[in-house]
Structure formats: C-alpha cells, structure tokens
C-alpha positions as CSV (number, residue, x, y, z in Angstrom):
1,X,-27.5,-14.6,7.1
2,X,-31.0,-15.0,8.1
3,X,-33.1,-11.8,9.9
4,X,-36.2,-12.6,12.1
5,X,-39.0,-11.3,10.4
6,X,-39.8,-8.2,10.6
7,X,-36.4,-7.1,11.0
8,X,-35.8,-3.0,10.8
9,X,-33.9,-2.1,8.1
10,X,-30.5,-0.2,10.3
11,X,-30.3,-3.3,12.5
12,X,-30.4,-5.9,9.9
13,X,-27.4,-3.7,8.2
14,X,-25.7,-3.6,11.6
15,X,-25.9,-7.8,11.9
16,X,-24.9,-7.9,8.7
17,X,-21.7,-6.2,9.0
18,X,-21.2,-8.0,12.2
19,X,-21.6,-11.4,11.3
20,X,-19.2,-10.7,7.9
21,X,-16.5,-9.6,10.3
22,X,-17.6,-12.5,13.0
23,X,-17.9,-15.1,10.5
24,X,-14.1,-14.5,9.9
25,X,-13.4,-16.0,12.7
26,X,-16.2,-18.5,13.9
27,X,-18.1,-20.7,12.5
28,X,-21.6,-19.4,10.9
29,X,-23.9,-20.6,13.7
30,X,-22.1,-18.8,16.2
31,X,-21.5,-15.8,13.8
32,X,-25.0,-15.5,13.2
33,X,-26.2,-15.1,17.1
34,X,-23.3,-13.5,18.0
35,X,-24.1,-10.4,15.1
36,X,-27.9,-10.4,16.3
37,X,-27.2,-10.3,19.8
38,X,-24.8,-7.3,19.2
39,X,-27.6,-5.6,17.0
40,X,-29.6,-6.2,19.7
41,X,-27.8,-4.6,22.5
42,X,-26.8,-1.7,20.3
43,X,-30.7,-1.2,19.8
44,X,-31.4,-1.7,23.7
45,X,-28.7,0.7,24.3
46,X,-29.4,3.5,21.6
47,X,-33.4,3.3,21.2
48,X,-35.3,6.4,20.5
49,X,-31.3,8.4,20.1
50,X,-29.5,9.6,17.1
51,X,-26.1,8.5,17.8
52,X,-23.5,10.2,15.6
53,X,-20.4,7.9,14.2
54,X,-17.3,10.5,13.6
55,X,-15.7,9.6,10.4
56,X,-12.5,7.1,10.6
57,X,-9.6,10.0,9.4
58,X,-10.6,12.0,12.6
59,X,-9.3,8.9,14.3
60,X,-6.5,8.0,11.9
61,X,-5.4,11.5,12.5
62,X,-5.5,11.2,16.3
63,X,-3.3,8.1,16.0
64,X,-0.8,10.0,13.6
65,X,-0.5,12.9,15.8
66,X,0.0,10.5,18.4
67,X,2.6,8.8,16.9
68,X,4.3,12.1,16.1
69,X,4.4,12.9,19.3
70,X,6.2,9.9,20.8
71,X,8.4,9.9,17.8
72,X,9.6,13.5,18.5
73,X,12.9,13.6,19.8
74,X,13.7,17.5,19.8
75,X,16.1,17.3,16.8
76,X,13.9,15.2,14.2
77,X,11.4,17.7,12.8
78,X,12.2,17.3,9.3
79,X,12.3,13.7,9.6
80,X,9.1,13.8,11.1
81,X,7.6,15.7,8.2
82,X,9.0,13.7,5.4
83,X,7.7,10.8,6.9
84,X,4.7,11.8,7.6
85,X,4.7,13.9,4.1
86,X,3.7,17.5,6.3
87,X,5.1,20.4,6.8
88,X,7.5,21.2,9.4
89,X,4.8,24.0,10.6
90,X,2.4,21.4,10.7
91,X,5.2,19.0,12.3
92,X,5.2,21.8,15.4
93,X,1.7,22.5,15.2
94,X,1.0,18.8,16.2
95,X,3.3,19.1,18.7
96,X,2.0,22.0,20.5
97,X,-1.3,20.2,20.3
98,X,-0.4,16.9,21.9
99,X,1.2,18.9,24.3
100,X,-1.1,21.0,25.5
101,X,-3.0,18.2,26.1
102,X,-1.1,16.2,28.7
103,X,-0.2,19.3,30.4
104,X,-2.8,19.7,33.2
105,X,-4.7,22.3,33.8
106,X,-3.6,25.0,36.1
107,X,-7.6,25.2,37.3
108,X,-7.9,21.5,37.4
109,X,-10.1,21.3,41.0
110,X,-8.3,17.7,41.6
111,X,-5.7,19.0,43.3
C-alpha cells in the first residue's frame, strides 16, 4: 500500500489494517483511498485525544451473556452451563445481570 509522505506512524498502521480488510473485498485502487480516507477521518475525529480501544473478550463476553440470556428458559440452567462450559452459579449470576439491566429504573426521570 503506498503512504503519502510523511505519513505518522499510528495512521499508516490504521490504513494498513483497513485496506487488508478492504482489499478483501474491492479492488486495490479503491481499497487503497477508501483505508486512507478512513485514517483520515479517524484522525480528524480523534486529534490531540487518547481514545481507549477495550479489549475484544469484554465484548465476546457481552454477546455470551447476551445469548444466555435469550437462551434461558427457567428450566435449562445446567444446559446453559455445559454449553457454555460455566458454572451454574455463574449461569444465575449472568442472569441476574442481564436482568437488572432491562429492568428500568425506579428513579428513571422519563416517566
């Protein structure tokens, strides 16, 4: 992939992981501007701030207790668990968890 020149360092990593996902999927021309723009707009967006990227099991994690939680029937905690390989305790702890967050809030002021 060719950088303008000078290119800093973090962005030039940035288009590079772009454009080898892009380039999956387009052809290399349109790869290429399309991964610069987007390093662009993410340095437009995010000059002069330390962003901080959480690291991908915190989201894996949200998506299994998720999942858990439409799975759940009221009967199928040990399934649950062996599929999942947890323990029923952490089977219910989930639970109360995904709960507790779609219950509303008795002091929401929407209401």
């Amino acid at each position: 992939m060719q950088l303008p020149d000078p290119y800093p360092p973090l962005l030039a990593e940035l288009a590079c992981l772009f454009y080898a996902r892009l380039s999956q999927h387009l052809p290399a021309e349109t790869a290429q501007r399309l991964a610069l723009a987007q390093a662009n707009d993410i340095s437009q967006t995010y000059e002069g701030c330390q962003i901080y990227i959480p690291k991908q099991d915190g989201l894996a994690r949200a998506r299994r207790d998720a999942a858990i939680a439409r799975a759940f029937n009221g009967y199928n905690v040990g399934e649950l668990a062996h599929r999942y390989r947890l323990s029923a305790t952490q089977i219910y702890d989930i639970l109360a968890r995904q709960r507790q967050a779609r219950q509303p809030s008795l002091f929401d002021s929407n209401s």
